[in-house]
C-alpha positions as CSV (number, residue, x, y, z in Angstrom):
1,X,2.3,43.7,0.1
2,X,2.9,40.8,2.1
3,X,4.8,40.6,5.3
4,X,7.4,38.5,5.1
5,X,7.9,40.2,1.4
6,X,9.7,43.2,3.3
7,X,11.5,41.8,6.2
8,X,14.8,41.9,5.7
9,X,16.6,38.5,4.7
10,X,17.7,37.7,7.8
11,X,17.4,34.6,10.1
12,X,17.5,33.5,13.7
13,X,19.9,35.1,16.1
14,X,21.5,32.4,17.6
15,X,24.2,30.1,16.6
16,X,22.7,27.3,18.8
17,X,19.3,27.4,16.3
18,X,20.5,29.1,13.0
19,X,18.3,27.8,10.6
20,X,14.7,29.7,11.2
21,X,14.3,30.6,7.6
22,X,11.4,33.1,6.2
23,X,9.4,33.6,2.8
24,X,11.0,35.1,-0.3
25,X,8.8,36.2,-3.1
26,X,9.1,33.0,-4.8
27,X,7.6,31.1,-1.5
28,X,11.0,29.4,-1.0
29,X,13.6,30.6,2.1
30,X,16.6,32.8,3.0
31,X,19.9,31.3,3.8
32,X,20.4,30.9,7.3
33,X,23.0,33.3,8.8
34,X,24.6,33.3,12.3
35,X,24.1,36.0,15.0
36,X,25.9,35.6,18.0
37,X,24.9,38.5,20.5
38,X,22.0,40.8,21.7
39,X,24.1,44.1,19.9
40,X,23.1,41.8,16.6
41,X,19.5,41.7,17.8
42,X,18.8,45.4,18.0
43,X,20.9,45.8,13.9
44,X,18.5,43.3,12.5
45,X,15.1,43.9,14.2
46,X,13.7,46.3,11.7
47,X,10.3,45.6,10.5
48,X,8.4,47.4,8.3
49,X,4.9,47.1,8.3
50,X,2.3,47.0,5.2
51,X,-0.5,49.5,4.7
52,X,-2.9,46.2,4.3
53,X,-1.9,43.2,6.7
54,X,-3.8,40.6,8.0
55,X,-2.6,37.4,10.0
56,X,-4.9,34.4,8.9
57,X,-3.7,35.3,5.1
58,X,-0.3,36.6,5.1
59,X,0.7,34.3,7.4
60,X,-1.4,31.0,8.2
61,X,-2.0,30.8,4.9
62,X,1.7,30.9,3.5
63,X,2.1,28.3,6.1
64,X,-0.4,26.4,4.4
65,X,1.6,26.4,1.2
66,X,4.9,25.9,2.5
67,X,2.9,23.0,4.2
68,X,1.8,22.1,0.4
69,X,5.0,22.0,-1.1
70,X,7.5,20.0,1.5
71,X,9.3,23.7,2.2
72,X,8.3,22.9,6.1
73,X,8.7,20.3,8.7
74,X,5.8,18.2,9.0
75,X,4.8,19.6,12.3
76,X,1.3,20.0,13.8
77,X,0.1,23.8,13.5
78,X,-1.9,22.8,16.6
79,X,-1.9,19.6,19.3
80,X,-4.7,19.7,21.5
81,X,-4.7,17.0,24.2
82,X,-7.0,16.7,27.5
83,X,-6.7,14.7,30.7
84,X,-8.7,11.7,29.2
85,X,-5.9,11.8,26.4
86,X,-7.9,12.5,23.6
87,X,-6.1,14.4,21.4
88,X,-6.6,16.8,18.1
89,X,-3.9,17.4,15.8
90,X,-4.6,19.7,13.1
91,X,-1.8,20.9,10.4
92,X,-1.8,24.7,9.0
93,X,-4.2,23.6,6.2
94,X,-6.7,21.8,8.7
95,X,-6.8,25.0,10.5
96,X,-7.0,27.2,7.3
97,X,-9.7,24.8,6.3
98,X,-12.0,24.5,9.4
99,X,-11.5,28.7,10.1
100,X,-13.2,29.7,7.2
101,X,-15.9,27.5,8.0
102,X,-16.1,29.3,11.5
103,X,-15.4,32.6,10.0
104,X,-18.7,32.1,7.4
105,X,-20.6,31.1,10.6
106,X,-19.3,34.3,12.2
107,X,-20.6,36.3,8.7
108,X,-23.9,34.4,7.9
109,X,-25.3,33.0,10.9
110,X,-24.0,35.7,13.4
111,X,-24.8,38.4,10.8
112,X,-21.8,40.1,11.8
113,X,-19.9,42.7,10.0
114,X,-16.3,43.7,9.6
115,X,-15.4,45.6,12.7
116,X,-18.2,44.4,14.8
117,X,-16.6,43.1,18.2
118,X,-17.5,39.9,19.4
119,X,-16.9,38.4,23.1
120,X,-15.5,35.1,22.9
121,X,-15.0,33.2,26.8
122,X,-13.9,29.6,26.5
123,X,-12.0,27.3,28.4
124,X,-8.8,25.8,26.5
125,X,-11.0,23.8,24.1
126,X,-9.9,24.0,20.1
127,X,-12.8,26.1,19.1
128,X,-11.2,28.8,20.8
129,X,-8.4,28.7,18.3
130,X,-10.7,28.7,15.4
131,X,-13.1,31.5,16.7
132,X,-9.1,33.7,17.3
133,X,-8.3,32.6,13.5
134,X,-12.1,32.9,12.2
135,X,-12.8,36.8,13.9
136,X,-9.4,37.8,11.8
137,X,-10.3,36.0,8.9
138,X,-13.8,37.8,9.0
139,X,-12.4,41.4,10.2
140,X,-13.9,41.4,13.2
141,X,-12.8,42.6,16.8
142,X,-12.3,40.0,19.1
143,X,-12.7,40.0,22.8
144,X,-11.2,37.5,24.7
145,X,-12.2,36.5,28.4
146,X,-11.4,34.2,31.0
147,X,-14.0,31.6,32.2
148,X,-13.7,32.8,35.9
149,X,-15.8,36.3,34.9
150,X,-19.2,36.4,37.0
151,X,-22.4,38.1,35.9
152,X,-21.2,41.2,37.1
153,X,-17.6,40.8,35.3
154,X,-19.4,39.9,31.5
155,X,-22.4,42.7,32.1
156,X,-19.8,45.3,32.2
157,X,-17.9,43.9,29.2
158,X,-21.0,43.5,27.4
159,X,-21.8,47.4,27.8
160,X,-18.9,49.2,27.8
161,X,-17.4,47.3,24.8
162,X,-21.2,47.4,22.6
163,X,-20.1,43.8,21.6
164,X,-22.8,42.4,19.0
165,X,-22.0,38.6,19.5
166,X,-21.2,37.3,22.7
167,X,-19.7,33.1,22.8
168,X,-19.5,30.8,25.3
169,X,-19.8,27.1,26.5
170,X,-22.6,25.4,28.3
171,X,-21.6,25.8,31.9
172,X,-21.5,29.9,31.2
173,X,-24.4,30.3,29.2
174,X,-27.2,30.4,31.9
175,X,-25.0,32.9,33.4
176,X,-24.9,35.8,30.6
177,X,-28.6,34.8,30.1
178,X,-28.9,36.3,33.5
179,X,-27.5,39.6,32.3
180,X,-28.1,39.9,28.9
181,X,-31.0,41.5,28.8
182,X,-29.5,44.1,29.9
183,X,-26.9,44.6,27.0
184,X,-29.0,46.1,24.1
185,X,-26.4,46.0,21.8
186,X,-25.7,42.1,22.0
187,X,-27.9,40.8,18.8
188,X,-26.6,36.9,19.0
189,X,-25.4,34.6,21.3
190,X,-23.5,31.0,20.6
191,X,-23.0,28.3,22.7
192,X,-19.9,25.8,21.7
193,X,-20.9,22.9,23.9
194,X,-23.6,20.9,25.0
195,X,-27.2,21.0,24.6
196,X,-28.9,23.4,22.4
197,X,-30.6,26.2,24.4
198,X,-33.3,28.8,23.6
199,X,-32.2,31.8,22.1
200,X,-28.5,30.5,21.1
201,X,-26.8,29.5,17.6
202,X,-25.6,26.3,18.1
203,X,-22.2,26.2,17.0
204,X,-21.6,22.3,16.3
205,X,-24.5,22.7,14.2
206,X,-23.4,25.4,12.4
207,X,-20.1,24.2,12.0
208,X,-21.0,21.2,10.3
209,X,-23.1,23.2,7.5
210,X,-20.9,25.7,7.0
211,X,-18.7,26.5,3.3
212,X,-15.2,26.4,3.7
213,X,-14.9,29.3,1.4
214,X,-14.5,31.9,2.2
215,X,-12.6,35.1,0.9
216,X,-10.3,37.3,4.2
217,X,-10.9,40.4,4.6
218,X,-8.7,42.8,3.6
219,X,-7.6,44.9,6.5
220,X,-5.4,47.4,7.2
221,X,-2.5,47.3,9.6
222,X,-3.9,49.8,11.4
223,X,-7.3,48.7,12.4
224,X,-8.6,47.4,15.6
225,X,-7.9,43.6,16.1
226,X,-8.6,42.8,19.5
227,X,-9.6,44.2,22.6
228,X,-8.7,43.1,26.3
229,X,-9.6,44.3,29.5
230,X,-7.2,45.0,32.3
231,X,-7.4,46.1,35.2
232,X,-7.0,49.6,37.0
233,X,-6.6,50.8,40.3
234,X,-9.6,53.5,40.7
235,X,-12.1,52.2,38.3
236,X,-13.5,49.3,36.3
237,X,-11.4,47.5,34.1
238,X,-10.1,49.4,30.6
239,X,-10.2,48.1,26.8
240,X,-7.0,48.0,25.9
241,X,-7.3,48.0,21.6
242,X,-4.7,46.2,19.7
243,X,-4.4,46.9,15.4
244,X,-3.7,44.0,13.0
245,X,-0.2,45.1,13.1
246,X,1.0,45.9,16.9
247,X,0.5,42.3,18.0
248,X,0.6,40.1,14.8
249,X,3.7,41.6,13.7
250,X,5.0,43.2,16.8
251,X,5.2,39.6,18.4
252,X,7.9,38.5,16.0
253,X,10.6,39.6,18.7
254,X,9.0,37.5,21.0
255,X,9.2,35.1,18.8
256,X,12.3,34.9,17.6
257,X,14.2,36.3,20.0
258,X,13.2,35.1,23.7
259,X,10.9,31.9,22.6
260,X,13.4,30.9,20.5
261,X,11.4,29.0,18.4
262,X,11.4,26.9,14.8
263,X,9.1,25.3,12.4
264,X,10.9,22.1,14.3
265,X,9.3,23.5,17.8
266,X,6.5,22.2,19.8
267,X,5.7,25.1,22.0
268,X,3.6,24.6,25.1
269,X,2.3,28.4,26.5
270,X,0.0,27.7,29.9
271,X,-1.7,30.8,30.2
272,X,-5.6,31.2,30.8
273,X,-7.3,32.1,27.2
274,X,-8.8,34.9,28.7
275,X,-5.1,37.0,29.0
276,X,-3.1,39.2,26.8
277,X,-0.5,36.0,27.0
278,X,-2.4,33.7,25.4
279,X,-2.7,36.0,22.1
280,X,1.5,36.5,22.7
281,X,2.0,32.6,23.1
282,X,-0.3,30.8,21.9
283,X,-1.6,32.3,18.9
284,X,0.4,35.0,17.7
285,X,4.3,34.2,17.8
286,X,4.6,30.3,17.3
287,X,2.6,30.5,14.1
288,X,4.7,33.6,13.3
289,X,7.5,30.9,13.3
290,X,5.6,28.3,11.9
291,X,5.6,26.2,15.1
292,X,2.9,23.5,16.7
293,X,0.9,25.2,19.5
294,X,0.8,22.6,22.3
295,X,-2.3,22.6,24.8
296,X,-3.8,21.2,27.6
297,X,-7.5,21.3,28.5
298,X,-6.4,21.4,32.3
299,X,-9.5,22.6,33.7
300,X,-7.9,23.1,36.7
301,X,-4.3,23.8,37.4
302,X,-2.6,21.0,38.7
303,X,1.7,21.2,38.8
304,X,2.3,17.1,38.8
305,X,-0.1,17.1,35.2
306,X,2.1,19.7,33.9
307,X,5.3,17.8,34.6
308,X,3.7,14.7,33.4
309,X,2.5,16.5,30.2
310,X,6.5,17.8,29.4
311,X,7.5,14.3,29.8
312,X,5.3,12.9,27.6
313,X,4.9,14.8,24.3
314,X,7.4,16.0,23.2
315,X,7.5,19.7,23.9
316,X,10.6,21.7,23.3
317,X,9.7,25.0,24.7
318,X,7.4,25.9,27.9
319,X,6.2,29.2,29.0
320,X,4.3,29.8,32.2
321,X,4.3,32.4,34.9
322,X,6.8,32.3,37.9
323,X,3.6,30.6,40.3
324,X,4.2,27.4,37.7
325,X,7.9,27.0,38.4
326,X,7.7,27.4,41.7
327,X,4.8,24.7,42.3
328,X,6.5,22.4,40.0
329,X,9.6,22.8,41.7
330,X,8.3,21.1,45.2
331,X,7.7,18.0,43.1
332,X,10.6,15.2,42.7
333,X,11.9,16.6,39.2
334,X,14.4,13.7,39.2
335,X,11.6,11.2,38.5
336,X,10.1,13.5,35.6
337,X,11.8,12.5,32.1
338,X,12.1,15.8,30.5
339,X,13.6,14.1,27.2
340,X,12.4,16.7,24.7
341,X,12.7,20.4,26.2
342,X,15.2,22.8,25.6
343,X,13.9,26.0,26.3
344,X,11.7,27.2,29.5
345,X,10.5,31.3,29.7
346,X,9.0,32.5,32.8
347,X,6.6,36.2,32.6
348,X,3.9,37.6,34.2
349,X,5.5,38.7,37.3
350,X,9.1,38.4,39.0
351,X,10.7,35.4,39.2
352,X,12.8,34.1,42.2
353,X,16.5,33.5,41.6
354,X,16.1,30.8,43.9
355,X,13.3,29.0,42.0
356,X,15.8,29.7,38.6
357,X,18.7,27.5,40.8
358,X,16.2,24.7,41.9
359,X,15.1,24.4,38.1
360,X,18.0,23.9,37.0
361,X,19.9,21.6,39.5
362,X,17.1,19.5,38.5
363,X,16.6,19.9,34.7
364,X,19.7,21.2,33.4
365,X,17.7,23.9,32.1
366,X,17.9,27.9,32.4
367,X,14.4,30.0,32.7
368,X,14.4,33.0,30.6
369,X,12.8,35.8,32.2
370,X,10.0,38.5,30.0
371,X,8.7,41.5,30.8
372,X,5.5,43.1,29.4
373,X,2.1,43.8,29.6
374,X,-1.2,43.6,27.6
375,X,-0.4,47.3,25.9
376,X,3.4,46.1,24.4
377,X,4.7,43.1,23.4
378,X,8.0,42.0,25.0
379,X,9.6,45.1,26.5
380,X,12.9,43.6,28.4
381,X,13.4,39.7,27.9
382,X,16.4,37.5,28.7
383,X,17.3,36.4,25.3
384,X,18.6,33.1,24.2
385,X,22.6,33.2,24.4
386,X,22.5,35.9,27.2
387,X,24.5,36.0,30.4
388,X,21.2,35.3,32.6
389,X,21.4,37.3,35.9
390,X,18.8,36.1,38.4
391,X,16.3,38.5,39.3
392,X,16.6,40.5,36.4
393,X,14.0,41.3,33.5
394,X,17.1,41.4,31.1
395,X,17.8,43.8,28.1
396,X,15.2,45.7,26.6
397,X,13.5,44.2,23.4
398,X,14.8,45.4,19.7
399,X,10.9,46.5,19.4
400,X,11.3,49.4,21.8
401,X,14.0,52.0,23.2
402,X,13.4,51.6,26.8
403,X,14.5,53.7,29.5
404,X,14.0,54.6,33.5
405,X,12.5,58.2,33.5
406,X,12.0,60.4,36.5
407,X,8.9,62.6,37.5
408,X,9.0,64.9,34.7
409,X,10.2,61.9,31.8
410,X,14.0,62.6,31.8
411,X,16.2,59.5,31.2
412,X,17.9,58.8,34.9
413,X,21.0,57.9,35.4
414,X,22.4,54.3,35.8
415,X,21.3,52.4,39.1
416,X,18.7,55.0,39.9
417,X,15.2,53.9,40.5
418,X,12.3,55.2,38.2
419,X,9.6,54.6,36.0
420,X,9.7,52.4,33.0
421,X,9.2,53.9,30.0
422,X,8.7,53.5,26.3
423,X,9.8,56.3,24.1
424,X,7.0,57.5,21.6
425,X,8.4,60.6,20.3
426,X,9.2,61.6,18.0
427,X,7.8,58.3,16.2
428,X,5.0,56.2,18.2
429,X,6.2,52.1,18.0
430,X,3.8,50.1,15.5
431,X,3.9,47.4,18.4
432,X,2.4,49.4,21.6
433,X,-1.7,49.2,21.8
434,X,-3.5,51.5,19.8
435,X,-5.4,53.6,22.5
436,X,-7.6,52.5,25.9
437,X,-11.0,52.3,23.7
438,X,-13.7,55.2,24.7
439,X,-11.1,56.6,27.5
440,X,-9.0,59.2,26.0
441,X,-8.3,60.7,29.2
442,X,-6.8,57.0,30.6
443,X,-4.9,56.8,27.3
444,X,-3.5,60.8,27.2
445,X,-2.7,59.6,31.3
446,X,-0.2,56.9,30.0
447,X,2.5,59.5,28.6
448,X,5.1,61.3,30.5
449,X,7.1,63.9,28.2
450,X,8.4,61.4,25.3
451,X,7.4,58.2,27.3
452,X,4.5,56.0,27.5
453,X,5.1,55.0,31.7
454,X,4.1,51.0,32.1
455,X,3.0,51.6,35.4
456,X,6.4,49.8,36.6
457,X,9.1,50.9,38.5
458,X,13.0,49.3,38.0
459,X,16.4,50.0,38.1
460,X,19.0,49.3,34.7
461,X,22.3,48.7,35.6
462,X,25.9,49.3,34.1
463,X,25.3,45.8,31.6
464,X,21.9,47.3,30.3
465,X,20.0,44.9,32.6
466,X,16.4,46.1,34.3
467,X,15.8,45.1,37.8
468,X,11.8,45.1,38.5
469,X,11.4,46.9,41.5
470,X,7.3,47.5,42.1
471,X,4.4,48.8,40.7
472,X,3.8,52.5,40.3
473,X,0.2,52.0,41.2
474,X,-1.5,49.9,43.3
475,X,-2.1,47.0,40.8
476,X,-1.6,43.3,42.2
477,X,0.6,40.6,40.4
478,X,-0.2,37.4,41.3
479,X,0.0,33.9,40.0
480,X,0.3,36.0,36.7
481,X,-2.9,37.4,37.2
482,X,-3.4,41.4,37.5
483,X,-5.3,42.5,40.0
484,X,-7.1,46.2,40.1
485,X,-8.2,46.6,44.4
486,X,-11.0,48.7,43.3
487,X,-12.6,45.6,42.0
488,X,-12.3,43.7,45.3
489,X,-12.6,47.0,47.6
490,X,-16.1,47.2,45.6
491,X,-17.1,43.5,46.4
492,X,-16.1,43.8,49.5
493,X,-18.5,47.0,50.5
494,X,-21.1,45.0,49.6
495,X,-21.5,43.0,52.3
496,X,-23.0,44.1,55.3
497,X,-20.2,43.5,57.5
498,X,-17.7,45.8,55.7
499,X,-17.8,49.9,56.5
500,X,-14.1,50.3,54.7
501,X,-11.6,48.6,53.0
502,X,-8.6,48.9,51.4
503,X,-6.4,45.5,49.2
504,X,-2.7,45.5,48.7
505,X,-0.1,42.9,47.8
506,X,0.9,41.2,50.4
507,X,4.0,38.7,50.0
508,X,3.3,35.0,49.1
509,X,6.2,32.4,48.8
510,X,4.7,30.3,46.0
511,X,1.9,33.3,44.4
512,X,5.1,36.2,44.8
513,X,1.8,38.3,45.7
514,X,-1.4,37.4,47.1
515,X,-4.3,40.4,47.8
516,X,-4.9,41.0,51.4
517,X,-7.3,43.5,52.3
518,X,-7.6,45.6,55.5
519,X,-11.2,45.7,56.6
520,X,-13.2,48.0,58.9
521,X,-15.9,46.8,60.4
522,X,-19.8,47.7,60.9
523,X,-20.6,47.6,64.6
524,X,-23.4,44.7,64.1
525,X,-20.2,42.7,63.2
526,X,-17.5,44.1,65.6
527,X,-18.1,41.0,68.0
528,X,-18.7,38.2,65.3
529,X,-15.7,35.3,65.0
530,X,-13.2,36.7,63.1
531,X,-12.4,33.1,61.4
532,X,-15.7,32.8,60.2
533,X,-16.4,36.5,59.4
534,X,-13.1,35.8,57.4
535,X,-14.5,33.1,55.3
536,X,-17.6,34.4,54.7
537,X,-15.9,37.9,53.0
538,X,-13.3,35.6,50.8
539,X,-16.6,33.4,49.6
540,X,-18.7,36.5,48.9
541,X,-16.2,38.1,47.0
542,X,-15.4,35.1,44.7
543,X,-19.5,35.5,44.2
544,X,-19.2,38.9,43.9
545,X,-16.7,39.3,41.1
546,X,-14.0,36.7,39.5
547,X,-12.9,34.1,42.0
548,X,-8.7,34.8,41.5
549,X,-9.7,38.2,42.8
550,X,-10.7,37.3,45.9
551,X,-8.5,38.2,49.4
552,X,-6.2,35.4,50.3
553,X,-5.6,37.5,53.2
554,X,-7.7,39.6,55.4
555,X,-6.6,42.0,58.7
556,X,-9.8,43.7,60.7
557,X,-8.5,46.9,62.0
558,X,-10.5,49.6,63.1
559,X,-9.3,52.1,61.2
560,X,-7.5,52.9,57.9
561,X,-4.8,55.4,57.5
562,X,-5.7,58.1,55.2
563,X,-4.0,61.3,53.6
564,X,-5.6,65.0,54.4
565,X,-7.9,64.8,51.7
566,X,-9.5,61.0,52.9
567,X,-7.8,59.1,50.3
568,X,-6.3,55.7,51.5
569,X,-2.8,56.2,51.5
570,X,-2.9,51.9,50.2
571,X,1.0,52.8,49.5
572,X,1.8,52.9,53.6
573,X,-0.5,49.5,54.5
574,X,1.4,48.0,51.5
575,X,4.7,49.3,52.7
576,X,4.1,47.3,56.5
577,X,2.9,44.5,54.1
578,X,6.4,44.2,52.3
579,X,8.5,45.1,55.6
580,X,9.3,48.5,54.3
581,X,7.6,50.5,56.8
């Protein structure tokens, strides 16, 4: 059964954009109704979800009808542009159309089976849509990851996720030659650009002989979709395994309900393609809502481009991490045109009230604030037609009941700082991730009493509002990115010069967070220049592992502080870090 077949007939929340309609049987659309408050969010929000479900054909494709028959806007199911303004507009049956082509490439050439898992690293090119679309189409588990991975980063992926396919682009390609030998399990490799290369599947080739039919696999909600790696704190990154219903479905409250968005909506989500974002905002919820997915090539991130980019195309909603914001924010906004947005959403990390004020004195717009992570979908959000308070996450999503739990998982009291967590008893939510793949220890070390703990800490108030207060670990936000110290403690051994280390957050005013690390030296290097010992570790540890990681910030001390049994009490260097000491 389809989807949108066993939604409820309900449409968009708010009385400022009431007419989101949805399928019927009959392909047409509910009447709009008006919903006025977030008490009318958490009556409506009640999916149910389909033993069989899959996104390219219960969705895209009814998009594709609607499409067909004049029941939708004529918007763009995807705008590509790049800094040389070319530009790719392709509607919801171009993509349909070109997908299936991919996803027989994926089948035939690949030789890949449903539930294989493939590793796909591009840039923000439009073959990274299609390869998202295709690897549903074709059942198979798709890996995303961002193009700053080194050698060392893709090996690991490579073996600990058995991937059969790995694809790339040109400028990667010599580098997971270099390691893939070492990866018995990969059987194919594809290169998306440039020149062919020995012992790669050319995908332009490919592409251009492939059938464009091609019959979707059935699948059922609950099977693996996607993987992503995140981050820990006292090992290598984790797979965190999404089902075919968690996200695809799941993301309809982000959808709806804190983006905001329409058929009518050109939505613009900056995050890097390697992230857990990018499948929340720029695949998963605007087609959910039958929007145009705006994107940017942007190689490199660059604030006045951004600006330049919302004042030229007509974008009506933009979502970017805090770091965005606040970069775009030292620019003359007054001589930016911003003609066509309405709606601007900040997540990722914590967002400065101040930053919120300068936006708006400038715009006239509001940023709405998200909170989640790559195992949920929106847990708290600032929701269109909420008071906003600055500095708060907001109201906890319809999807989840959401509470701050002590040490042993009781519900605290109001204005009492604890652990954020997701109740999952006595009924697990469809939309949390499936399990930490090969790790059942990680995944059984995620639940506190009738929680699932998201490794934050916050405080709720007496108006229901969360108030992010740290992480419960050691984990580094920054820029958006999440960063695991274990990874750059381990680059950072490495080299010669380091005999310890320990990396914290350390307090940035445009990043929020930067990584410093506290390094003890070897005596060879105890009477070396400290500037240039400095930027010799930060370049060897952007060699080392991904450059984002690397140590913005680096103190030599000559010793670390450590509890009885040796362990690096990180907690105390990041306390002195934060001014908390």
């Amino acid at each position: 059964m389809n989807l949108f077949f066993k939604y409820k007939p309900f449409s968009h929340l708010f009385t400022s954009r009431v007419c989101c309609r949805f399928f019927t049987k009959d392909n047409a659309y509910f009447a709009p109704r008006n919903f006025t408050d977030y008490e009318d969010i958490k009556k409506i929000y009640k999916p149910e979800v389909p033993e069989y479900f899959n996104f390219a054909s219960d969705v895209l494709d009814k998009w594709t009808v609607a499409e067909k028959n004049g029941t939708k806007e004529s918007n763009p199911a995807l705008w590509w542009v790049d800094s040389h303004e070319k530009e790719i507009k392709w509607s919801f049956e171009e993509l349909g159309f070109h997908s299936r082509k991919v996803a027989n490439i994926l089948s035939d050439a690949c030789n890949l089976k449903p539930g294989d898992r493939v590793i796909v690293i591009l840039p923000r090119i439009p073959e990274w849509w299609l390869l998202n679309v295709a690897c549903i189409r074709a059942g198979l588990i798709l890996i995303p990851g961002t193009t700053q991975l080194t050698a060392k980063d893709i090996l690991h992926r490579l073996q600990t996720s058995d991937a059969k396919c790995i694809i790339t682009h040109d400028a990667l390609a010599p580098v997971i030659d270099s390691v893939s030998a070492q990866a018995p399990s990969l059987k194919r490799k594809m290169v998306v650009s440039g020149s062919p290369r020995d012992e790669w599947l050319c995908f332009q080739k490919l592409f251009q002989a492939a059938s464009d039919k091609h019959t979707c696999i059935r699948t059922r909600s609950t099977d693996p979709m996607t993987i992503y790696f995140t981050s820990g704190t006292t090992g290598s990154p984790k797979m965190t395994e999404h089902s075919h219903c968690s996200f695809p479905i799941g993301l309809t409250v982000n959808a709806r309900y804190w983006l905001d968005l329409l058929p009518s909506d050109v939505f613009w989500n900056a995050s890097d393609t390697g992230w857990a974002k990018s499948a929340w905002s720029s695949v998963f919820a605007p087609w959910i809502q039958g929007s145009c997915v705006f994107a940017h090539s942007m190689a490199r991130f660059d604030a006045g481009v951004i600006l330049e980019t919302l004042a030229k195309y007509p974008i009506t909603t933009f979502c970017s991490a805090p770091t965005v914001y606040r970069m775009m924010v030292l620019h003359n906004l007054a001589s930016y045109k911003l003609k066509s947005l309405k709606h601007c959403v900040s997540a990722g990390e914590p967002i400065n009230p101040q930053v919120m004020e300068q936006w708006k004195d400038s715009t006239g717009l509001d940023i709405y604030e998200g909170y989640g992570q790559t195992e949920t979908v929106l847990i708290c959000g600032t929701f269109k037609g909420m008071k906003i308070k600055p500095g708060s996450m907001g109201k906890p999503s319809p999807a989840y009941d959401v509470q701050i739990v002590d040490g042993d998982g009781n519900v605290l009291p109001l204005n009492q700082e604890g652990d954020i967590g997701i109740r999952i008893s006595p009924q697990k939510p469809f939309c949390l991730f499936s399990q930490y793949t090969g790790d059942p220890e990680k995944t059984a070390s995620t639940q506190r009493g009738d929680f699932y703990l998201t490794g934050d800490r916050a405080i709720k108030d007496e108006e229901g509002y969360f108030w992010f207060v740290g992480r419960s670990d050691d984990v580094i936000l920054s820029s958006g990115y999440r960063i695991g110290p274990f990874e750059v403690e381990s680059a950072l051994i490495e080299h010669p010069a380091v005999t310890e280390s320990a990396v914290v957050s350390s307090p940035d005013p445009i990043r929020g967070e930067v990584v410093k690390a506290f390094v003890v030296l070897s005596p060879a290097y105890s009477g070396r220049d400290p500037e240039k010992l400095l930027s010799e570790l930060q370049e060897h540890v952007k060699k080392v592992t991904a450059p984002y990681k690397y140590p913005r910030k680096i103190e030599f001390v000559q010793q670390l502080p450590k509890t009885v049994s040796g362990k690096i009490r990180r907690n105390e260097l990041r306390n002195k870090e934060w001014g908390k000491a």
